[in-house]
C-alpha positions in Angstrom: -17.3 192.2 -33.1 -15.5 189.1 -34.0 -13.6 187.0 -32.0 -10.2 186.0 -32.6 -9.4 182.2 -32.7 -7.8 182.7 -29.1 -10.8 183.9 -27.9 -12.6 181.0 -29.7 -10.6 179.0 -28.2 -10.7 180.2 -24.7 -14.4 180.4 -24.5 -14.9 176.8 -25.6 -12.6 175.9 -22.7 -14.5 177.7 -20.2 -18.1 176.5 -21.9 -16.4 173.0 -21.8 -15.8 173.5 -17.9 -19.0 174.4 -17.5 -20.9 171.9 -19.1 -18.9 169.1 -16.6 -19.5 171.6 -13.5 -23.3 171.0 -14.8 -23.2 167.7 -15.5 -21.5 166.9 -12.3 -24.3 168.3 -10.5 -22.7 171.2 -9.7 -25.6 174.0 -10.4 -25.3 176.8 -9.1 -28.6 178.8 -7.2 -31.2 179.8 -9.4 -29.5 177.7 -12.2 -31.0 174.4 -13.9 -29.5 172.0 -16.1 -29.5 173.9 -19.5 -28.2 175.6 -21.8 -29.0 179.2 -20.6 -27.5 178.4 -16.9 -24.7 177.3 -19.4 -24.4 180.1 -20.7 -24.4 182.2 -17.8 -21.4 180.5 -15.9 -19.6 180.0 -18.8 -19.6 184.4 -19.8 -21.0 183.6 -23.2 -24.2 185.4 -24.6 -26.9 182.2 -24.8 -27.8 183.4 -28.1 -24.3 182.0 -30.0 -25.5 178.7 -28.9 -27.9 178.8 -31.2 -28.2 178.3 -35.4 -25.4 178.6 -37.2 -23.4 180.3 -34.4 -20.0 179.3 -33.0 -21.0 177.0 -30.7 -23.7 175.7 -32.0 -22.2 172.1 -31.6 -21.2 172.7 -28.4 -24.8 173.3 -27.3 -25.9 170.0 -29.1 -23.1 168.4 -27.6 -24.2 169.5 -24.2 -27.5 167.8 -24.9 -26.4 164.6 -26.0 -24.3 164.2 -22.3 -27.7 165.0 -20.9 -29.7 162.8 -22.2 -27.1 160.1 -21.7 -27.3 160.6 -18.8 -30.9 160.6 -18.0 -31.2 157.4 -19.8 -28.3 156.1 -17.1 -30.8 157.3 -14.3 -28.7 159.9 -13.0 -29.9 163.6 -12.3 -27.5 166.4 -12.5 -30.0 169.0 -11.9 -31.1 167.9 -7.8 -34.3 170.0 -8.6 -35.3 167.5 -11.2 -34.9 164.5 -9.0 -36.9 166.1 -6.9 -39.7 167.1 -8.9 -39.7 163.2 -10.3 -39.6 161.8 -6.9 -42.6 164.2 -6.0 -44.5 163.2 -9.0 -43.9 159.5 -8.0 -45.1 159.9 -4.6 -48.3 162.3 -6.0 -48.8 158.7 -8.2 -48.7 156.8 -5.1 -50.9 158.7 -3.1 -53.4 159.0 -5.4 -53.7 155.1 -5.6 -53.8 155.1 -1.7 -56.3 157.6 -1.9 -58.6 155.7 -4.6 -57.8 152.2 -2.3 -59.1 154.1 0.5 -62.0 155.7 -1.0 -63.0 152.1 -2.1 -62.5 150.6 1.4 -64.6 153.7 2.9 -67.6 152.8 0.7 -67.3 149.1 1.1 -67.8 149.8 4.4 -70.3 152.5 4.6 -72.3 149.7 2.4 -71.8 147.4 4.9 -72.5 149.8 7.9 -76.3 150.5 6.0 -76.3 146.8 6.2 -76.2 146.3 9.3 -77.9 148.8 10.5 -81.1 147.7 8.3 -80.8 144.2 10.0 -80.1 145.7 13.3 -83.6 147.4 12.6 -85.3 144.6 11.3 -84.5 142.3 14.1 -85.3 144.7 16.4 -88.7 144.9 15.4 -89.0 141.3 15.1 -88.0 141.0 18.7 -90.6 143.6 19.5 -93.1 141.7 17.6 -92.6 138.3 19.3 -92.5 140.0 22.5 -95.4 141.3 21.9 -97.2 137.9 20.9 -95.9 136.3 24.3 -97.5 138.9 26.3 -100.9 138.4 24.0 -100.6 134.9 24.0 -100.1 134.3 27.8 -103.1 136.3 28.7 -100.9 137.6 31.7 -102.7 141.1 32.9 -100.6 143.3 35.3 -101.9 144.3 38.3 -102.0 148.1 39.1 -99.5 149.6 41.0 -99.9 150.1 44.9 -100.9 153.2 45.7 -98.7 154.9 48.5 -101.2 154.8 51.1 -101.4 150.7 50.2 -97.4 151.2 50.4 -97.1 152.2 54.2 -99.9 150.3 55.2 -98.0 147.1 54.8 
């Protein structure tokens, strides 16, 4: 069926409104940014946004707002600010996580460091107690037996 130049006319009003509802931010549930959300709240099948269909240049049009504004830094679709922010954070986390990693084993090597010298002197202390005890020549007298205990 072809459209008279009214119609033409009337849908490229309403694909016009809702390329600035879009762009605004203005999507509805379910929707994104693009041309087939477009096409939906505008009443117009997608597929004469496409080739050499009527509005063809409309659709490009569309695309060349969106990507002006992306270079600007603005997000019409909430959705894709969202999913940016969230692959920023997963960026950042991941460095925390690979900083933290790194302080973990820095200090796991310097726990097995201790605990080697920690080991180490403690033998060396056993050792030289050992050599006083030799080298004093100091004998221990047995213990009193309980009798000897209430005996005196």
């Amino acid at each position: 069926m072809r459209l008279s130049r009214q119609q033409l006319a009337d849908n490229e009003a309403q694909i016009r409104a809702a390329m600035t509802r879009l762009l605004s931010g203005d999507i509805p549930a379910g929707g994104k940014c693009d041309v087939k959300t477009l096409a939906a709240i505008a009443g117009v099948d997608r597929t004469a946004f496409y080739g050499s269909r009527p509005y063809a240049r409309l659709r490009e049009e569309f695309g060349q707002q969106l990507r002006e504004l992306l270079d600007a830094g603005e997000r019409p679709d909430p959705r894709d600010a969202q999913v940016t922010r969230l692959k920023d954070e997963i960026t950042r986390l991941k460095e925390r996580l690979a900083r933290s990693d790194a302080t973990i084993g820095e200090l796991t090597t310097f726990r097995d460091q201790a605990l080697a010298r920690l080991a180490v002197q403690h033998t060396e202390i056993t050792r030289l107690r050992q050599e006083v005890r030799l080298a004093a020549g100091i004998r221990r007298l047995p213990a009193p037996s309980r009798q000897e205990q209430h005996l005196s």
